[in-house]
C-alpha positions, 0 to 999 in steps of 0.5 A: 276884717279877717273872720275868725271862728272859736267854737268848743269841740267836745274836748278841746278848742277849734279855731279857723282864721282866714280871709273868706268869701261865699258865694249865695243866691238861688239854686242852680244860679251857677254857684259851683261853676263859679267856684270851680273857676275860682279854684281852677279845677272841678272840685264841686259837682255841677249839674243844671238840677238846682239842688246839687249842692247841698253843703258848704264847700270850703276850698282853699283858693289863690288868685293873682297872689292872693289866698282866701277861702271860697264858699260854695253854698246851696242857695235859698229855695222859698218854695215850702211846697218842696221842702216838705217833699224833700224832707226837710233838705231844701230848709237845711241847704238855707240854714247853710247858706245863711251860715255861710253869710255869718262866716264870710268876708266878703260876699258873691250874690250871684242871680241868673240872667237866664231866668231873671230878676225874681221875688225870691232874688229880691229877698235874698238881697235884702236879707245879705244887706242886712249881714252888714257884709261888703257885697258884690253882685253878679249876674250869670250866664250872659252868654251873649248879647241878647241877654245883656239888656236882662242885667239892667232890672237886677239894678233894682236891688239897690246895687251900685255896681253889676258883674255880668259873667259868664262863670262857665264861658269866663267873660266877666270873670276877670272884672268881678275877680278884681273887685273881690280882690279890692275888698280883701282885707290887707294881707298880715306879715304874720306867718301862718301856721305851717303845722302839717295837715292830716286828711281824714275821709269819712267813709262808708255806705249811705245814711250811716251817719257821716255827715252827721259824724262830720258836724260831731268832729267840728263842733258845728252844723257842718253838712246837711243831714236827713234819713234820705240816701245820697244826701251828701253830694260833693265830697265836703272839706272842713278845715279846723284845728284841734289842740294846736294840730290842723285837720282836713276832714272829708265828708264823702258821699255814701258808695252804694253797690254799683248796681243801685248807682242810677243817677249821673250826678251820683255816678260822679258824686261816687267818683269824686268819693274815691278821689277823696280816698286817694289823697287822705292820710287815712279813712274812717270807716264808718259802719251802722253798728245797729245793722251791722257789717254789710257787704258793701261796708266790705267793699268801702273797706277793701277800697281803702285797703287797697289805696294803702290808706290808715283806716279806723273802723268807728261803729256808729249809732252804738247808743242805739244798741242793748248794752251787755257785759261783752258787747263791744268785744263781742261785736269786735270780734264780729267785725274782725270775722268779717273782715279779716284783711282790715284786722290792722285797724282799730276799732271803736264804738260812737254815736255821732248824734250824741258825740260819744266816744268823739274826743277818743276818735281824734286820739285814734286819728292822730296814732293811725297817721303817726304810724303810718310815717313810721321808719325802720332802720335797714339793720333793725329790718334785717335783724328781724328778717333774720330772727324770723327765717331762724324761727320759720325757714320759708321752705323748698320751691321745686327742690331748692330751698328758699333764701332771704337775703336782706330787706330795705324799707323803701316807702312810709304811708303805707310802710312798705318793705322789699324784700330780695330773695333767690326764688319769689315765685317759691314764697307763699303768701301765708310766708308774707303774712308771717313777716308782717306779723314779726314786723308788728311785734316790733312796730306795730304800724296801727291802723295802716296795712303793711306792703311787702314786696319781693324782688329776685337777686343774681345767683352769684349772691347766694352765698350772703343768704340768712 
């Protein structure tokens, strides 16, 4: 059947309800290679280290016509030796992995012909036919002849039926495709909601909270979480419905200063972070309130900025802090000091381990990208311009005065606005920033930085000149 999860979120009720496949077995299997090809595009980092993959990686696919979810999990790891070492991140990737078996329809057991069959192989087969799922066994990495005869002991785990693939080279791959595509479930004549999706990135330095923050928003333990940097890897996508609106949450990885980026995987991790920016609807920065704002967080910020994305600066572990009468807008006041051009966004104060302020964070999602797709009409636009070269002429440049002719909005998510002037050169910046100041006083374009572009018009125009 089509599995459908309906889980309280704080404030209102989520619901997903899609044909779902995941992908399990031991670290370093190949999952995520796997998944790539599925997805036909390198959405979950790959590395031949087992434990890249930490959380479940969702990805919407289509094959041959046929859409599903595809699951990218973790894998198991029996070794306690290691867990304990990684501070308990190796248990949290299991609890994942066997999250990611309740919620699926259908499930990928991938073993590693390379390595062969093993106990631990042993033990997750046992444990997936105890899910009472429809299973399909796959053995990776056949490269080639001399590991084909490796295929025959992975029998032993009950299976009727063997898929030897190559994920990376694609032999194989058509075979086990069409046996997933066997057990799908029928597909509906229901429509799907076709409500519009907002992307939302979570954003901000290591270890401030958003994984944890990203579990807050679904309702669930969505990612794994631990005090230690860079847990978070692959940029993870979640899905969910909130009061009858769909969100795309992004939970990215911590960017750190470039200077303390060692590691390829993280070097890639922090690139697949910036892409996650790139094509949100808006970011929320979040920011340590304990440790306050840092440089980096100036950097993240100025990121977003810069992208033209809707940004909501949400001040994390504020249970943390001693509360006083003026705290908050003491702190507000900090944080908009130090970062002046992010004086547009909002700011509110949460704990994502203690779900404060959660509900608040939607609400202020939902203005932020509804003000970013806001339009304003060319004849209010030029009655503004008008209005505000009336009250504040723009000057002289090099013994001529300054002319503003009209103005045109020719984008939305960021607004942005053109501007045609006889002199551009002659306009100082702090004259743009006037502008947008008398745009906002009309519309206030909450959360998304304003863009104002100037361009030169002929001489012989003059005369239409405010």
């Amino acid at each position: 059947m089509i599995s459908e999860y309906v889980f309280m979120a704080w404030e209102g009720l989520i619901t997903l309800s899609i044909p779902t496949v995941a992908i399990v077995g031991r670290p370093n299997a190949g999952k995520s290679t796997l998944f790539n090809r599925i997805l036909k595009k390198k959405l979950a980092v790959v590395e031949d280290i087992p434990g890249v993959t930490r959380d479940r990686n969702y990805a919407a696919a289509v094959y041959e016509g046929r859409r599903f979810t595809v699951i990218d999990t973790g894998g198991f790891e029996p070794d306690a030796g290691r867990q304990a070492a990684e501070g308990g991140i190796l248990s949290q990737m299991r609890e994942q992995t066997e999250l990611a078996v309740r919620e699926a329809d259908i499930i990928i057991f991938m073993a590693d012909a390379r390595e062969g069959l093993s106990a631990a192989d042993q033990k997750v087969a046992e444990a997936l036919r105890k899910s009472g799922k429809p299973v399909i066994y796959c053995v990776n990495k056949v490269d080639g002849p001399k590991l084909e005869g490796e295929v025959y002991d992975f029998y032993s785990l009950g299976a009727d039926e063997i898929f030897p693939v190559s994920a990376l080279h694609g032999p194989g791959f058509t075979e086990l495709m069409a046996r997933v595509l066997e057990l799908l479930p029928p597909e509906t004549d229901e429509k799907e909601d076709e409500a519009p999706v907002s992307n939302i990135a979570i954003i901000g330095r290591p270890n401030v909270g958003k994984s944890t923050l990203l579990n807050a928003l679904t309702g669930q333990k969505r990612a794994v979480t631990s005090p230690v940097p860079g847990t978070t890897v692959d940029p993870v996508d979640t899905l969910i419905k909130f009061y009858g609106k769909t969100y795309n949450f992004v939970d990215t990885a911590g960017l750190r200063s470039r200077g303390k980026i060692v590691s390829g995987i993280e070097k890639y991790s922090v690139i697949r972070a910036l892409k996650a920016v790139e094509r949100c609807d808006a970011a929320i920065l979040l920011i340590d309130a304990f440790e306050g704002v840092t440089e980096q967080d100036k950097k993240i910020g100025g990121i977003a900025h810069e992208e033209g994305k809707g940004i909501i600066i949400a001040l994390n572990k504020w249970d943390l802090l001693e509360k006083g009468g003026k705290t908050f807008d003491d702190y507000v006041k900090k944080v908009r000091e130090e970062m002046k051009y992010l004086d547009y966004a909002p700011v509110v104060a949460i704990s994502a381990l203690t779900k404060q302020r959660i509900g608040k964070l939607y609400e202020l999602v939902d203005e932020v990208v509804e003000q970013g797709k806001t339009r304003v009409s060319t004849s209010e636009l030029n009655e503004i311009l008008d209005s505000a070269v009336r009250a504040q002429a723009p000057g002289m440049f090099k013994g001529r005065r300054v002319k503003f002719y009209f103005g045109t909005q020719v984008d939305v998510s960021p607004p942005t606005f053109v501007f045609f002037v006889n002199r551009p050169e002659g306009v100082h910046f702090s004259y743009l920033r006037y502008l947008e100041n008398r745009l906002r006083e009309r519309h206030s374009f909450a959360g998304n930085p304003v863009r104002i572009f100037l361009k030169k018009r002929k001489r012989e125009d003059e005369r239409a000149a405010f």
